[in-house]
Residue frames relative to the residue before (quaternion, step in Angstrom):
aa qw qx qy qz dx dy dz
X 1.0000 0.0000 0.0000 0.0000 0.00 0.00 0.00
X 0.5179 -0.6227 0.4999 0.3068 3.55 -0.93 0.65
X 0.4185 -0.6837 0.4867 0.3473 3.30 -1.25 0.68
X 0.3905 0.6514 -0.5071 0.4075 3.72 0.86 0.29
X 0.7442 0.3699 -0.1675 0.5304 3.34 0.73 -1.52
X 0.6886 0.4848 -0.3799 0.3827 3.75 0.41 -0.02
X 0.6173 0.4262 -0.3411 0.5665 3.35 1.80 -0.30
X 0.7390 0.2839 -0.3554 0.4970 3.84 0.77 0.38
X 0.4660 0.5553 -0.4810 0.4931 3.25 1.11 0.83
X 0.8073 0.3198 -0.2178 0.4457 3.61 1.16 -1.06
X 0.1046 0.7145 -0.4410 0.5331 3.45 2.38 0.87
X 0.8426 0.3576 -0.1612 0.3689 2.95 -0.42 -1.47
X 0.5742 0.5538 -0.3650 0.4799 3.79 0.92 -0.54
X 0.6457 0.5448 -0.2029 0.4951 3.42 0.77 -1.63
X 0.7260 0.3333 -0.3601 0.4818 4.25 1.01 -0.53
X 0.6984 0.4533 -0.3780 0.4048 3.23 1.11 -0.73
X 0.8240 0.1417 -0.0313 0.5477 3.94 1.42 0.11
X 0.1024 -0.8345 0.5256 -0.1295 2.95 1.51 1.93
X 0.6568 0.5490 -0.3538 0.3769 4.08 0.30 -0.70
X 0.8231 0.4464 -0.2902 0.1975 3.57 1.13 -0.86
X 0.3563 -0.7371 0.4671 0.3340 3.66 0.26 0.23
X 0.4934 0.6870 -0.3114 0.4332 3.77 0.75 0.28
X 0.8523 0.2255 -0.0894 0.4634 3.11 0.83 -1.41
X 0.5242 0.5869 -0.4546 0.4173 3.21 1.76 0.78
X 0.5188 0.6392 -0.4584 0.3349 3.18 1.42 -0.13
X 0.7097 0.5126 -0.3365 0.3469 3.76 0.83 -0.39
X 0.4384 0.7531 -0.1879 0.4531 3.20 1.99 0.05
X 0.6050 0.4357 -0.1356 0.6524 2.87 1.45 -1.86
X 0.6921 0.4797 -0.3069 0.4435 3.98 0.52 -0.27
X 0.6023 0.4221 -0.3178 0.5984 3.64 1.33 0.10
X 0.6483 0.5016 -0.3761 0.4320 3.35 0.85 -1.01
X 0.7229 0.4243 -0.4057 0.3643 3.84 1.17 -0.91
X 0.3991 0.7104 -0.4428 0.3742 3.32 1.23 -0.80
X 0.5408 0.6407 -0.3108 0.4477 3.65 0.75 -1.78
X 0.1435 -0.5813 0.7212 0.3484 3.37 -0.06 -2.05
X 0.6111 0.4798 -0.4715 0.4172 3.68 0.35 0.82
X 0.2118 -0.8272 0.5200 -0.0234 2.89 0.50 2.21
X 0.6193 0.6115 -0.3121 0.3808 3.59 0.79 -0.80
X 0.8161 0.1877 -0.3197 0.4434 3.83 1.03 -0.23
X 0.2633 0.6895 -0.4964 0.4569 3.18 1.60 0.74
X 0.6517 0.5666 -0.2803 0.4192 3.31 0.77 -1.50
X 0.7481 0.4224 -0.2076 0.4677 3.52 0.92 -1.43
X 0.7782 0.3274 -0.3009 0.4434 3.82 1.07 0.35
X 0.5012 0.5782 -0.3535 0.5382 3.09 1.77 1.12
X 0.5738 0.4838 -0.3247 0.5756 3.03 1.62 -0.80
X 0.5537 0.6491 -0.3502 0.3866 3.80 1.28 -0.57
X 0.7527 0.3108 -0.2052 0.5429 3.65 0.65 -1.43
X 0.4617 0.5574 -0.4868 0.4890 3.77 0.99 -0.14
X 0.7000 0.4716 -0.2177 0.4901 3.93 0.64 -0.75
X 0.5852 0.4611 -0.3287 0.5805 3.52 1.06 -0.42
X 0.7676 -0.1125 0.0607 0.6280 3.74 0.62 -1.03
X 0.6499 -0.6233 0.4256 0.0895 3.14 -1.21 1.89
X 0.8332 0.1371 0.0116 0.5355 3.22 0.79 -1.69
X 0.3304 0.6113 -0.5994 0.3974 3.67 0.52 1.34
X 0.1101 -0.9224 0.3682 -0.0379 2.81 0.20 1.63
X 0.2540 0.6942 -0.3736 0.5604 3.40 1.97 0.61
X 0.6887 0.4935 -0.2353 0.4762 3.37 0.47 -1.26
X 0.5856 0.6047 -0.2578 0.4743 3.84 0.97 -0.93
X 0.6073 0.6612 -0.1436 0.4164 3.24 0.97 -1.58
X 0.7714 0.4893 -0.0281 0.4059 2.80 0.69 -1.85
X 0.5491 0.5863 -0.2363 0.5467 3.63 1.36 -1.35
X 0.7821 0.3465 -0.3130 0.4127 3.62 0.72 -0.86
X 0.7321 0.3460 -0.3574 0.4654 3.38 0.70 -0.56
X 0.3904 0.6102 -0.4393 0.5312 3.96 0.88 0.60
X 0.6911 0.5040 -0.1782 0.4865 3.14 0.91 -1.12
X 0.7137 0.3412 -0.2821 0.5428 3.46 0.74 -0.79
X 0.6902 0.4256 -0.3697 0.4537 3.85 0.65 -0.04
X 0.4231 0.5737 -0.2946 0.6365 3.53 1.95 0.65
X 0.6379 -0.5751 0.4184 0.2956 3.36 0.69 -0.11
X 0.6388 0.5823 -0.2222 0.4511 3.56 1.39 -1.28
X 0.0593 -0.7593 0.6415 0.0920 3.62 0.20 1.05
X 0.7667 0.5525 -0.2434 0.2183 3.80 0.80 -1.11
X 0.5247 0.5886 -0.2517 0.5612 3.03 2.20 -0.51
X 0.5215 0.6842 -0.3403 0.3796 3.24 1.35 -1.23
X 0.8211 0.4586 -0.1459 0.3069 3.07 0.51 -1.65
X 0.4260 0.5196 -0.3196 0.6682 3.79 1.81 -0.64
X 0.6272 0.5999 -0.3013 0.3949 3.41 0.59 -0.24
X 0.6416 0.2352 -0.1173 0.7205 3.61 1.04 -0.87
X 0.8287 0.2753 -0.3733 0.3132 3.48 0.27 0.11
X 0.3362 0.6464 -0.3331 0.5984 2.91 1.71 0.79
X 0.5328 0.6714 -0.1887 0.4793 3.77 1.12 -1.00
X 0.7311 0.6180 -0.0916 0.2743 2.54 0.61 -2.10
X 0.5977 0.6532 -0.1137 0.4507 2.85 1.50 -2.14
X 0.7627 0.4701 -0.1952 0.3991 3.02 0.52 -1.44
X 0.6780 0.4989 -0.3165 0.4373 3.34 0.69 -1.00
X 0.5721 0.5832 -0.4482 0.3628 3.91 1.02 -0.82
X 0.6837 0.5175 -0.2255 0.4625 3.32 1.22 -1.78
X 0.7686 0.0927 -0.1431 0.6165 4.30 0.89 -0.28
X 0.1633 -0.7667 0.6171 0.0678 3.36 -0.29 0.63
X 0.6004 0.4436 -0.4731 0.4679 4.09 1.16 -0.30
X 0.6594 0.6898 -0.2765 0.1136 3.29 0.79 -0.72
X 0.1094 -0.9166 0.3477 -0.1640 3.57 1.15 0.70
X 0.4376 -0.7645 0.4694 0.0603 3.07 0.63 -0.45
C-alpha cells in the first residue's frame, strides 16, 4: 500500500476515534514512513495531551523529534518520559 494511502487510512481512524491516543500511533508510523517527522511530532504531542502518562507516546515524541532535526526538544522529550514514567511505572503504553 502506498504511504499516501496509509496516511488517509490512519486519518480516517484518528476521525472516527479523535479521543484515543492509540490509534494515533499508527498515524505517527505512516507519517514516519512518509518522512514527515514534523506531523508525527504534532500527533504525539496530540495523544500525549489526551493521556499525560502514556509514556510510549513521550518516547515516541522524542525520537520524532530527533528525526526533525530538534535534538533539544528531543531531549526534554525523554526527559520528560522519563519523569513520567518515575511518577507511573504501569504506564507503558
Amino acid at each position: 500500500m502506498a504511504t499516501k494511502d496509509r496516511i488517509a487510512e490512519f486519518k480516517e481512524v484518528v476521525e472516527m476515534m479523535p479521543e484515543d491516543p492509540v490509534v494515533r500511533f499508527g498515524l505517527v508510523g505512516a507519517y514516519l514512513d512518509a518522512s514527515q517527522a514534523e506531523a508525527a511530532v504534532a500527533e504525539y504531542t496530540e495523544a500525549i495531551r489526551l493521556e499525560p502518562d502514556y509514556t510510549a507516546a513521550h518516547r515516541g515524541l522524542g525520537r520524532a523529534l530527533e528525526r526533525a532535526g530538534r535534538l533539544a526538544a528531543a531531549r526534554a522529550a525523554y526527559a520528560k518520559g522519563l519523569e513520567v514514567a518515575a511518577r507511573t511505572p504501569t504506564s507503558q503504553g
